[in-house]
C-alpha positions in Angstrom: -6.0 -9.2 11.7 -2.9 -11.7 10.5 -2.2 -11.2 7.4 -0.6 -14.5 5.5 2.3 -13.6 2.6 2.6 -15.4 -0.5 4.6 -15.5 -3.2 3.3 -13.3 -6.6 1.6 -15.4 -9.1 4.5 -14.4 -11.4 7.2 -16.1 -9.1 5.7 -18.4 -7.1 4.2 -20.3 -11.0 7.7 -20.0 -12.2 9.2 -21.5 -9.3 6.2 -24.3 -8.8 6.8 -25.6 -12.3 10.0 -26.5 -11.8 9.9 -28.6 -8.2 10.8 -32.1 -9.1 12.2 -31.3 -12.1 16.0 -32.1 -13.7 17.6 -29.9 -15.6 15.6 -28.2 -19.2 17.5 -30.4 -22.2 18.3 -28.2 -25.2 16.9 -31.0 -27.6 13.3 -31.1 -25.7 10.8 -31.8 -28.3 9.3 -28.7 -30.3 5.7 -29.3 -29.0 5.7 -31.6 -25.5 2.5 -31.4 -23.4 2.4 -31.2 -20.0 -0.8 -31.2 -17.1 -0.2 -28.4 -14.5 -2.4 -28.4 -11.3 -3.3 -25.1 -9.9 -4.8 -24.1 -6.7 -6.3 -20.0 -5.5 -6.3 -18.9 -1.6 -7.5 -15.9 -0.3 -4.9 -13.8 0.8 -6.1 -13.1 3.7 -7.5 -16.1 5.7 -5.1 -18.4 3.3 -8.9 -20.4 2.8 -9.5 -21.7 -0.5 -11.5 -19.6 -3.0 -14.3 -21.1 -5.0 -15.7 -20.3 -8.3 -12.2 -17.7 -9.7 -12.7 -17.6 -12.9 -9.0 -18.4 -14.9 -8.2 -17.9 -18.9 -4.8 -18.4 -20.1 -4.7 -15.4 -23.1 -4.1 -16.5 -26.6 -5.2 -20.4 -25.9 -8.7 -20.5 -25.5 -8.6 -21.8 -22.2 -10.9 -21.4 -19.5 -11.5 -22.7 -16.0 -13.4 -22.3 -12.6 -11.6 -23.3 -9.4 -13.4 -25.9 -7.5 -14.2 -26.0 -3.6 -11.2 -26.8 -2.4 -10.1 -23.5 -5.3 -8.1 -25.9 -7.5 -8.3 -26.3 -11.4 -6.7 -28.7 -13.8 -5.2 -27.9 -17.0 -4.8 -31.5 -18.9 -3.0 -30.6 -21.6 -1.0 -27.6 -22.4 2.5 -26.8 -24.6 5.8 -26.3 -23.0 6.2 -22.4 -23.0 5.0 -18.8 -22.4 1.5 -17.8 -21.3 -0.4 -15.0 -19.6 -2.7 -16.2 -16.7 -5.7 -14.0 -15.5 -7.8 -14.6 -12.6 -11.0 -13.0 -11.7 -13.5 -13.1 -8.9 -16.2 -10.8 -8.2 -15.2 -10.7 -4.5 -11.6 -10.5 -5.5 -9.4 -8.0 -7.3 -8.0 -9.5 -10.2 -4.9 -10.8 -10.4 -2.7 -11.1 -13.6 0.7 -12.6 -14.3 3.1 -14.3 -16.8 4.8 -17.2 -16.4 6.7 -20.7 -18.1 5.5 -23.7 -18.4 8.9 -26.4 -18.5 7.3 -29.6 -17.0 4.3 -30.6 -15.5 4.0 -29.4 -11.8 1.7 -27.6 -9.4 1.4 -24.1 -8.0 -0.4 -21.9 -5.6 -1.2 -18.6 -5.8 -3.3 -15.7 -4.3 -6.2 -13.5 -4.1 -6.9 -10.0 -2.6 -10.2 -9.5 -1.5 -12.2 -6.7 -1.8 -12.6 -4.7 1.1 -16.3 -3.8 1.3 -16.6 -2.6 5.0 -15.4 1.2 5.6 -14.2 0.5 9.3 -10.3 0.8 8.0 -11.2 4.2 6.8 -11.1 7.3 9.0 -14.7 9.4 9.1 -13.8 13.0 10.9 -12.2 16.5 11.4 -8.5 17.2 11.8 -6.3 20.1 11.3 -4.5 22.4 12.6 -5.0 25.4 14.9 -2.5 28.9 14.7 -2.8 32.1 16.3 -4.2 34.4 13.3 -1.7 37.3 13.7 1.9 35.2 14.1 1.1 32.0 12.3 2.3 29.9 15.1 0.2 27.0 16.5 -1.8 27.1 19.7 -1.5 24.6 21.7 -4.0 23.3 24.3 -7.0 24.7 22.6 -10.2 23.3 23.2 -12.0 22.4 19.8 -15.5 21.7 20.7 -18.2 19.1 18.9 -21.8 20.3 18.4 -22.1 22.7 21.7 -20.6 20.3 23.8 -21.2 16.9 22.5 -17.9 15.7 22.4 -14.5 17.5 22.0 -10.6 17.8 22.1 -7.5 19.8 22.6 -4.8 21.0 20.4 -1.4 19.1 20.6 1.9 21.1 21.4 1.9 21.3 17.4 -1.7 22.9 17.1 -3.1 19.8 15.9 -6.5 17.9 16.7 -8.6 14.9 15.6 -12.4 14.5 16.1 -12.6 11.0 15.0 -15.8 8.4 14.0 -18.1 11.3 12.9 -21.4 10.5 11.8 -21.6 12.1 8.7 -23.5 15.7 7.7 -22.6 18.6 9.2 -21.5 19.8 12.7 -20.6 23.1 14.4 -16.9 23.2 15.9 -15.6 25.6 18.5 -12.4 26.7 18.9 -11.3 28.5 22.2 -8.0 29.7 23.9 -7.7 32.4 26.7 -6.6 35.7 25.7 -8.1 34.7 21.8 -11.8 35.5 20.5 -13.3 32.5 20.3 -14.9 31.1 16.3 -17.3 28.4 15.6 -17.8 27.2 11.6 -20.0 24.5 10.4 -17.9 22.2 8.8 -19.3 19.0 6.2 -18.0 15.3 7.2 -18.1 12.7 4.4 -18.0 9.1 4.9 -15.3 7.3 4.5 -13.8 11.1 4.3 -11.1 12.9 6.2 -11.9 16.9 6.3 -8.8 18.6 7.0 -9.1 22.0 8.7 -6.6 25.0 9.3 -7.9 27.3 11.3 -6.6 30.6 13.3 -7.6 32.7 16.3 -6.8 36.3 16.9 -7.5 38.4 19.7 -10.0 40.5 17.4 -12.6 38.8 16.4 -13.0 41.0 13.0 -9.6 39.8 12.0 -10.5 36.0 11.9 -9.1 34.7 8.2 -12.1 32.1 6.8 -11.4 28.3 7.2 -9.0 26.1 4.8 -10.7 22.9 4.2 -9.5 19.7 2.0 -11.2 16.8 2.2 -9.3 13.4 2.0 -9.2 9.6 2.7 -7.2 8.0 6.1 -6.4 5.2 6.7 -6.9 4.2 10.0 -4.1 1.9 9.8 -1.8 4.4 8.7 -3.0 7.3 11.1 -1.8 5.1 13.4 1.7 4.8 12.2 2.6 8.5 11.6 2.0 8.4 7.8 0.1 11.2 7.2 2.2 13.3 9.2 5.4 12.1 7.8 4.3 13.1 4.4 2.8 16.4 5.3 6.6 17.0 6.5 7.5 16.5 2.3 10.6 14.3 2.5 10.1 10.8 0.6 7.8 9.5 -1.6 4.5 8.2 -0.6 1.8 6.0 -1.8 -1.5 5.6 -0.1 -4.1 2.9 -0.1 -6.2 5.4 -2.8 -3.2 5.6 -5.0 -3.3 1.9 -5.1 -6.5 1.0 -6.3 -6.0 4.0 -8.9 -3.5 2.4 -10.3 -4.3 -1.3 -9.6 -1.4 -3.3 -9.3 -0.8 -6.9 -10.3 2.8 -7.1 -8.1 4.1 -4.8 -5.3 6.8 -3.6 -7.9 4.1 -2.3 -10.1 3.5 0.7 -7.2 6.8 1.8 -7.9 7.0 2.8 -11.4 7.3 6.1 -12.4 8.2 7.4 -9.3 10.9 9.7 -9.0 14.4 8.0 -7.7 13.0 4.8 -7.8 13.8 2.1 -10.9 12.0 -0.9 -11.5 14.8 -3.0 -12.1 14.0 -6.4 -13.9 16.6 -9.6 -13.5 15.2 -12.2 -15.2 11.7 -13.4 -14.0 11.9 -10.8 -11.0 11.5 -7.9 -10.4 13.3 -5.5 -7.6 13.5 -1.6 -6.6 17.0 0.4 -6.8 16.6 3.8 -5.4 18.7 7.1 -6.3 21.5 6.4 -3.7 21.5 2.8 -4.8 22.3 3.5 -7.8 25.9 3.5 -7.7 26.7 0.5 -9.9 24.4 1.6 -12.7 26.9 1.7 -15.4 28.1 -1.9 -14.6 24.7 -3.4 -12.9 26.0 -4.0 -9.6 23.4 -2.1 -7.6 23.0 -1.3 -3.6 19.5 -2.6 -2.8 17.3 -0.6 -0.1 16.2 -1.9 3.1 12.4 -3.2 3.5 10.1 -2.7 6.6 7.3 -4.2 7.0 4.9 -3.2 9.3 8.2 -1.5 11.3 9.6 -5.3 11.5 12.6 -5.2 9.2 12.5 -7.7 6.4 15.2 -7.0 4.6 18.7 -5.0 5.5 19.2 -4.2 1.9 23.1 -4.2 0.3 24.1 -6.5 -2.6 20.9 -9.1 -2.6 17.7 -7.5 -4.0 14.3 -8.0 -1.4 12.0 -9.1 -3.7 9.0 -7.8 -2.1 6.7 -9.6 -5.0 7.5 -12.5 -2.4 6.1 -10.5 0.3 2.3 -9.9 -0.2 0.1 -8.8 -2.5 -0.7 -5.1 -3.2 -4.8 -5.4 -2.1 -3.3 -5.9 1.4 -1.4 -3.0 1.9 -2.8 -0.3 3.1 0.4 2.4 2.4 3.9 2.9 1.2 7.0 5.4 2.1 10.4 5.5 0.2 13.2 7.4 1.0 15.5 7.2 -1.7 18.7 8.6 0.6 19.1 9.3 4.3 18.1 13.1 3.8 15.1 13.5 5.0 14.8 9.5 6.4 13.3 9.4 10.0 15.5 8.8 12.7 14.6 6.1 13.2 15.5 3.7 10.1 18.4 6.0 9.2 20.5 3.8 11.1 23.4 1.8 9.8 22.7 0.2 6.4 20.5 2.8 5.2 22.9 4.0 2.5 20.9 3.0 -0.3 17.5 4.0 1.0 14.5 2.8 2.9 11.4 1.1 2.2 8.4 0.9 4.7 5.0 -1.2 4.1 1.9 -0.5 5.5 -0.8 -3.3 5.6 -4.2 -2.6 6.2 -5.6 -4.3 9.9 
């Protein structure tokens, strides 16, 4: 799926009001009027979006995008305002912005993923020997007496993938181990996690370790999962997203720990821990940004502004490494100092 990138509301109305326009006199009357034109695409397909529904707080203005997902506002002060937009197909987006002169902008919309194709529906964990602790590898884990099956990795680990949901019987066997089956309970849209152990007697067999989860198929793909379980970083999936429900990228990042949400003017930009090093003075290193493993930004004295990037209902996950300890090999190259973003989206 391509994903198009556009600006944040927030940036992309303050910048739009201003094309064409000279320079903001400090004598400019105390209540001029200007039209702004404003047009809503999908996120996505970049298509126009019909029927959004957009208030400006505090002025009693209300308006519904068109077909071609443009409104008109004829008359409105110089100033500061709040702009909310809302679709029942869309998840709502919210910004603020000034109005200096009369202008245009364009802005986006998430849409609301409805299909559970992006999410993973199956059984994975992790297979030991009882006694030691250490993984077995090429163990056969077996589906419903045969229907379908896999073996463990040099790690232990296996994936039974596009389960139907319910419950079904798995089999674990290795030579020289007794062998276990357990009925274990798939959810849709539902990752169960397993860690199981064989021993060579059977009465020793410890009971299974189940958690159930979401996956992302996206980021199953991309080693997510199993960077996290490896507890370096900081990472934020796509169900930490919509619990927290973002207006901007930045808005993922606050409250996380070595990460500040570091405001310069109508922007907004992320300083990790080891960026930090101007903090007394303002003159932060800035982390580098990868999106989808294509770098996007190499980080140093400009800031990335990833608000610019995309918006956060098409991003399927997040990793930050604040410093190189713990950073994966491969982004821990030179111009890493200040720490490492990667972005997900969801495809």
């Amino acid at each position: 799926m391509r994903i198009l990138r556009f600006p944040s509301l927030l940036a992309c109305l303050a910048i739009a009001l201003h094309t064409g326009a000279g320079a903001v006199t400090a004598q400019a009357p105390e209540r001029e009027f200007v039209a702004i034109t404003g047009k809503v695409i999908d996120a996505v397909t970049g298509g126009p979006i019909a029927g959004v529904a957009v208030v400006l707080e505090g002025t009693g203005l209300r308006f519904e995008t068109n077909a071609a997902g443009e409104f008109t506002v004829n008359r409105i002060a110089i100033g500061g305002y709040r702009l909310q937009l809302t679709h029942p197909e869309y998840n709502p987006a919210v910004g603020d912005f000034n109005v200096f002169r009369a202008g245009g902008f364009q802005t986006s919309m998430a849409p609301v993923i409805l299909s559970g194709s992006e999410v993973i529906t199956g059984i994975m964990g992790v297979l030991s020997d009882g006694y030691t602790g250490a993984p077995l590898a090429g163990a056969r884990v077996q589906l419903d007496g045969g229907q379908g099956g896999t073996l463990t990795d040099g790690r232990g680990r296996f994936m039974l993938e596009e389960l139907a949901a319910g419950w079904h019987v798995i089999g674990f066997s290795q030579f020289g181990y007794a062998t276990r089956s357990d009925s274990i309970e798939v959810i849709r849209g539902r990752v169960t996690n397993v860690q199981a152990s064989l021993s060579v007697d059977p009465v020793q067999l410890a009971p299974l370790e189940v958690v159930v989860e979401r996956r992302e198929v996206a980021l199953q793909k991309t080693g997510f999962y199993e960077r996290q379980s490896e507890g370096f970083g900081e990472f934020i999936d796509r169900e930490d997203i919509e619990f927290r429900g973002p207006a901007e990228m930045t808005d993922m990042f606050q409250g996380l720990p070595g990460v500040l949400v570091h405001a310069q003017g109508i922007d907004k930009s992320i300083v990790l821990r080891s960026g930090r090093i101007g903090d007394l003075d303002g003159n932060f290193c800035y982390p580098r940004v990868y999106l989808d493993d294509i770098l996007v930004h190499r980080g140093g004295d400009e800031p990335a502004g990833i608000d610019h990037l995309l918006t956060p209902g098409v991003v399927a996950g997040v990793e930050i490494y604040p410093s190189t300890a713990g950073m994966p090999a491969q982004y821990s190259s030179t111009g890493a100092a200040c720490g490492v973003i990667l972005i997900w989206t969801r495809r």
